[in-house]
N, C-alpha and C positions, 0 to 999 in steps of 0.2 A: 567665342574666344575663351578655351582654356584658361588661360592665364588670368584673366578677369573676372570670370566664375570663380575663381578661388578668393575672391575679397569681396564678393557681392553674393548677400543671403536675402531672399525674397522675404519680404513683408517685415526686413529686420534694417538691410543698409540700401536698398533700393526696391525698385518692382522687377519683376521683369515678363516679359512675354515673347512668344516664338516669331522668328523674325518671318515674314511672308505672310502673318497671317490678321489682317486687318480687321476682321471679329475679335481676336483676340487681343488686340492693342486697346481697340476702344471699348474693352470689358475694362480694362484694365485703365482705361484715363476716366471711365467713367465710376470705378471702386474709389480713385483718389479722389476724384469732385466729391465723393459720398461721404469722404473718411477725412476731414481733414485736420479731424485731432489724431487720427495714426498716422497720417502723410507728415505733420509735425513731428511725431514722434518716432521716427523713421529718418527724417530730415537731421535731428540731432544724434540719431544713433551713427549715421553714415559720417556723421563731423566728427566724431568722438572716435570713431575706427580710423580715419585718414591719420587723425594728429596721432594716434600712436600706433600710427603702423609707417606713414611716409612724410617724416619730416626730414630735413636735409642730414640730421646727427645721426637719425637710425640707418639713413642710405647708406652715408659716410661710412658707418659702422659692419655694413654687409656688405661696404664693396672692398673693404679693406679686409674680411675673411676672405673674400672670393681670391684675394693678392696675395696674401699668406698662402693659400693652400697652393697656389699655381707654383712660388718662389719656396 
């Protein structure tokens, strides 16, 4: 998904791996069993991006340019 790639950075606000490919998921569930002080620290970087990127004042706030620019 486009759109969701653009707020998700690997090994920063989540993990990610190629969808279909079953080797490659459980490399990847088996880095975070390994890592669980960077899965921590990963865990608070994804909460620290939500709260200032989608709380209900910042939406408010882009959906009410998207209404100026149409009006």
């Amino acid at each position: 998904m486009p759109s969701v790639r653009e707020w998700i950075t690997h090994q920063k606000t989540s993990l990610l791996y190629r969808s279909n490919r079953p080797n490659e998921l459980a490399r990847t569930i088996q880095w975070a069993l390994e890592n669980p002080s960077k899965i921590e620290k990963i865990r608070l970087q994804a909460k620290q991006f939500a709260q200032q990127n989608f709380t209900w004042n910042i939406q408010l706030s882009k959906l009410k340019t998207v209404y100026q620019k149409l009006y």
